[in-house]
RODO-2510 file (C-alpha; in nm, 4 decimals, decimal comma):
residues 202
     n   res          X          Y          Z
     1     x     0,0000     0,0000     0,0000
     2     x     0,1087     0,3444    -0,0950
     3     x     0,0026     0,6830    -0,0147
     4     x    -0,0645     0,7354    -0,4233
     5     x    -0,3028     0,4518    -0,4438
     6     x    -0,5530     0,5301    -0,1904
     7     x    -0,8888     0,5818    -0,2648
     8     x    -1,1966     0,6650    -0,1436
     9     x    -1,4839     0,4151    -0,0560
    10     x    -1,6799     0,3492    -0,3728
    11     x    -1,9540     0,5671    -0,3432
    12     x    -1,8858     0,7955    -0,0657
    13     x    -1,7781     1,0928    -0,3323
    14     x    -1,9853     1,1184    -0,5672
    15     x    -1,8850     1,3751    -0,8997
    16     x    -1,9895     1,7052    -0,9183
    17     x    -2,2473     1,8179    -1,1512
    18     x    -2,1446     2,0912    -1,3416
    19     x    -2,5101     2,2600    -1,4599
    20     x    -2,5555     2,5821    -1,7070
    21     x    -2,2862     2,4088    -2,0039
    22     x    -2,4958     2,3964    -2,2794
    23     x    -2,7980     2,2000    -2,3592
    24     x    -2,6338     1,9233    -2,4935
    25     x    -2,5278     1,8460    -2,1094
    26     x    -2,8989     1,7648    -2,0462
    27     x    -2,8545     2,0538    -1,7738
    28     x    -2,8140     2,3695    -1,9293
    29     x    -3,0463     2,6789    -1,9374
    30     x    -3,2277     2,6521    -1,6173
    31     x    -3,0036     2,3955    -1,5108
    32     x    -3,2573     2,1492    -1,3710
    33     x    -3,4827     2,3826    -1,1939
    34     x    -3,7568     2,4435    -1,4342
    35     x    -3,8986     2,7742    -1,5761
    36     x    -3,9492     3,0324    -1,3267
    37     x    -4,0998     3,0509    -0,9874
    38     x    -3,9142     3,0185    -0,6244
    39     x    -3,7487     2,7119    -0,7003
    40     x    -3,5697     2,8759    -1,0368
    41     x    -3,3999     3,1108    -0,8002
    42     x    -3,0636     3,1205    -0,6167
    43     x    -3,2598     3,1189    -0,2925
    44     x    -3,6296     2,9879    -0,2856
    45     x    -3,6774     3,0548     0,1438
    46     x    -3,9474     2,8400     0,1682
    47     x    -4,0064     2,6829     0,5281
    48     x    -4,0527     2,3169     0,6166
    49     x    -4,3792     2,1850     0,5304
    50     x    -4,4611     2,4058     0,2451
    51     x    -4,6371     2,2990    -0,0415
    52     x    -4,6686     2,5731    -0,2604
    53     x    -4,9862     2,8082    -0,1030
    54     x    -5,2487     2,4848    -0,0848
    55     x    -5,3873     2,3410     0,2451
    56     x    -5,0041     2,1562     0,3935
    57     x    -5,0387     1,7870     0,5354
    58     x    -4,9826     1,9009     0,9167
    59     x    -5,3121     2,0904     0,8810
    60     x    -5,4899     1,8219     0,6866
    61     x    -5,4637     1,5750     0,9366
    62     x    -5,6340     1,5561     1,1846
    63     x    -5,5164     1,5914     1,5392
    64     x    -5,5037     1,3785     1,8443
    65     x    -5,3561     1,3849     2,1999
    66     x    -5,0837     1,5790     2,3579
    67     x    -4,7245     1,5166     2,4180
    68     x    -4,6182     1,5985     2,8120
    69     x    -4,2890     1,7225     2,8609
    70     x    -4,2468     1,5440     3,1871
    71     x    -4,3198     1,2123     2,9925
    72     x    -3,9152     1,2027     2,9644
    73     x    -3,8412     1,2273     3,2936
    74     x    -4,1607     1,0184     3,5372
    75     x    -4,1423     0,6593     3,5370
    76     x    -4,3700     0,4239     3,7539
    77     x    -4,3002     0,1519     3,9567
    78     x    -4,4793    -0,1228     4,0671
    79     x    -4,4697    -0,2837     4,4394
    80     x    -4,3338    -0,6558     4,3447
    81     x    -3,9884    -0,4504     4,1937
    82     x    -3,9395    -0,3537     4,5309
    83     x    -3,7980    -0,6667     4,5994
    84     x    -3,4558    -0,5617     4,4137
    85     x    -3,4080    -0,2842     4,6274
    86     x    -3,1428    -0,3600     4,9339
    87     x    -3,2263    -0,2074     5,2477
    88     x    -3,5820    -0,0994     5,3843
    89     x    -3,5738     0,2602     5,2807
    90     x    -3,7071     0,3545     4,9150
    91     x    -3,6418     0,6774     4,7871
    92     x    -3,5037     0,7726     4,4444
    93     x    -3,1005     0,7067     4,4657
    94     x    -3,2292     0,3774     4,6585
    95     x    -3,4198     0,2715     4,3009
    96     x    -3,1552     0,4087     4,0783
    97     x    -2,8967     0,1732     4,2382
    98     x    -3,1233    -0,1209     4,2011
    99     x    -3,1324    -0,0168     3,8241
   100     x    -3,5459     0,0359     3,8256
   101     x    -3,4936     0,3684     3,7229
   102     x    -3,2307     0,6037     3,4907
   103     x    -3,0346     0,8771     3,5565
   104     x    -3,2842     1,1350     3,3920
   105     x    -3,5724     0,9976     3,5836
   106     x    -3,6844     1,2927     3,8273
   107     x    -4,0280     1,1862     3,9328
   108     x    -4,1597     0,8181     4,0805
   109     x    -4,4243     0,7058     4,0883
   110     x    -4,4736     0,3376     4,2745
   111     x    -4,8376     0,1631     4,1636
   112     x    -4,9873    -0,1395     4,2591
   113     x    -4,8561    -0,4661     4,1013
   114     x    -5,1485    -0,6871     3,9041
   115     x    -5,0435    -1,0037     4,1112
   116     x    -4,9519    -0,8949     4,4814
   117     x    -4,5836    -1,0025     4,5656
   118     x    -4,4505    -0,7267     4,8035
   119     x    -4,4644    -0,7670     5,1827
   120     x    -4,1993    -0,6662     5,3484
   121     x    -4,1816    -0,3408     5,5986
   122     x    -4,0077    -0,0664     5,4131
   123     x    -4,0332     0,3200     5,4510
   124     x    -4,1007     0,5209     5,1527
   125     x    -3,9233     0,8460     5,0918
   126     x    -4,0364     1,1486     4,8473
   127     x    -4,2092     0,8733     4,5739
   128     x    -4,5465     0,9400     4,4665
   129     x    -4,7630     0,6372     4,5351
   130     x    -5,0735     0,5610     4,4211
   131     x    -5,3730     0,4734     4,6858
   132     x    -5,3400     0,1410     4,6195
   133     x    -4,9626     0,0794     4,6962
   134     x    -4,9961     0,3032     4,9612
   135     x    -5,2089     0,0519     5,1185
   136     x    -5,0613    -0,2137     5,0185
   137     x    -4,7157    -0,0970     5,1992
   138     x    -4,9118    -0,0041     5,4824
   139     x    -5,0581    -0,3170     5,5383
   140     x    -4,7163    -0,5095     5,5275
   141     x    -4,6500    -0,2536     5,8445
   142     x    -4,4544     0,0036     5,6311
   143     x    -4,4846     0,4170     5,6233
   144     x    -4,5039     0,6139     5,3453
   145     x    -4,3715     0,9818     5,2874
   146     x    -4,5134     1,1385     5,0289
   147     x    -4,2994     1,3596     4,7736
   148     x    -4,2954     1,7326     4,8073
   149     x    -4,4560     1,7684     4,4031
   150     x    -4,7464     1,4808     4,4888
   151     x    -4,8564     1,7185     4,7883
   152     x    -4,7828     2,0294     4,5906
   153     x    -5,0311     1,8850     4,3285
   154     x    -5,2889     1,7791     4,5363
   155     x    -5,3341     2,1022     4,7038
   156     x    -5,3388     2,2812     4,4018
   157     x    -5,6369     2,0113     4,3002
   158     x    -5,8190     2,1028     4,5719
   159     x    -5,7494     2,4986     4,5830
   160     x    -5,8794     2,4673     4,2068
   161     x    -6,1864     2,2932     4,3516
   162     x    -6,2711     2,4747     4,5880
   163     x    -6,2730     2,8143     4,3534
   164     x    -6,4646     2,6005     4,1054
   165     x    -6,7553     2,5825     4,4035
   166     x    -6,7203     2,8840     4,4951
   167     x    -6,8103     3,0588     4,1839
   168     x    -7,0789     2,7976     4,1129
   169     x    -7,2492     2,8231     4,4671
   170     x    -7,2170     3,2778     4,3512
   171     x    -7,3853     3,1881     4,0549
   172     x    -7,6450     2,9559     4,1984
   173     x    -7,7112     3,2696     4,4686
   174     x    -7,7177     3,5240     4,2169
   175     x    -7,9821     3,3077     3,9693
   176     x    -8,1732     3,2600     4,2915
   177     x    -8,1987     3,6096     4,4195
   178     x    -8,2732     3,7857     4,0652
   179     x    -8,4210     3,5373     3,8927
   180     x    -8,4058     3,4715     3,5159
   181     x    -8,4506     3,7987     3,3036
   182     x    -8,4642     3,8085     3,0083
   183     x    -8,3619     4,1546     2,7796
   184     x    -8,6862     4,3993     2,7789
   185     x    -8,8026     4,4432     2,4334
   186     x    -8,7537     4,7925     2,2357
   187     x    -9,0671     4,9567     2,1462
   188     x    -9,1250     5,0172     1,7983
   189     x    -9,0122     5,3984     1,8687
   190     x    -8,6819     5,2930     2,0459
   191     x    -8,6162     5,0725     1,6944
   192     x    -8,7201     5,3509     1,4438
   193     x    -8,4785     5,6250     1,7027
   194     x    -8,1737     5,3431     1,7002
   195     x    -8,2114     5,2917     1,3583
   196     x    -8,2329     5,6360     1,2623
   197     x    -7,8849     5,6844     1,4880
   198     x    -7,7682     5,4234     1,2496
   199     x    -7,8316     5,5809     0,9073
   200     x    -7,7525     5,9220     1,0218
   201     x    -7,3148     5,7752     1,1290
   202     x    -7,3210     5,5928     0,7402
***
């Protein structure tokens, strides 16, 4: 092997095209790019998912569902992978060296397992648990500490709530007190002044 007689992988370069020689080249004149418009031009700036002015794909399908950002970073975990874990508290580093969990994984989530396999006494620390596995681990004689975000969320729940009743129970009051009225009716003289008001500002 010399340095003269390498070459590239067969395929990997491929020859330039040289466009605009002459129409015997097959690529001459517009050079491939057809006659006019935004594609003819040295720049066309059109965005992704353009098609030219008509109705684009994105918005002709229809649309479904959300994407949550926190999707990423929650994971759940059910009672009978408790088992793994060494030691009797569970909190996150606890589950992320028994390998039930990544790195990324911020938020926990431990549910009840379909076929009930976990009793021994452990002591849970910042998880979110589910009613069910909370019961479950209670049960077995364990204790659960919730996480600082469950509780977070569940007061927010119930502030939300509790404004939701309050401005239905004001409503209900207000509808009880007054009544339903309805608009009172112009007379035919309020009409004829309104739309008199109304021809005279055209």
């Amino acid at each position: 092997m010399y340095l003269n007689t390498l070459k590239p992988n067969a395929g990997s370069r491929r020859k330039h095209v040289r466009v605009g020689r002459g129409i015997g080249s097959g690529l001459g004149k517009t050079c491939g790019r057809g006659i006019k418009g935004s594609g003819a031009r040295k720049s066309p700036n059109v965005r992704p998912g353009f098609e030219g002015g008509q109705m684009p794909m994105k918005i002709r399908l229809p649309k479904f569902g959300f994407w949550s950002p926190k999707k990423e970073i929650t994971a759940e975990v059910s009672l009978n992978d408790l088992n793994k874990v060494k030691g009797d508290v569970i909190d996150r580093a606890a589950l992320l060296e028994a390998g039930l969990i990544t790195q990324k994984i911020q938020y926990v989530k431990l549910v009840l397992s379909r076929v009930p396999g976990f009793n021994r006494k452990v002591e849970v620390k910042g998880i979110g648990v589910t009613r069910g596995a909370k019961a479950a681990i209670e049960a077995a004689g364990g204790t659960v500490e919730l996480a600082s975000y469950s509780v977070e969320a569940a007061s927010r729940r119930e502030l939300s709530a509790k404004r939701r009743a309050a401005k239905v129970k004001m409503l209900q009051d207000k509808l009880a007190a007054t009544g339903i009225v309805k608009p009172a009716k112009k007379d035919k003289a309020a009409k004829a002044e309104s739309q008199a008001k109304k021809g005279s500002k055209k």
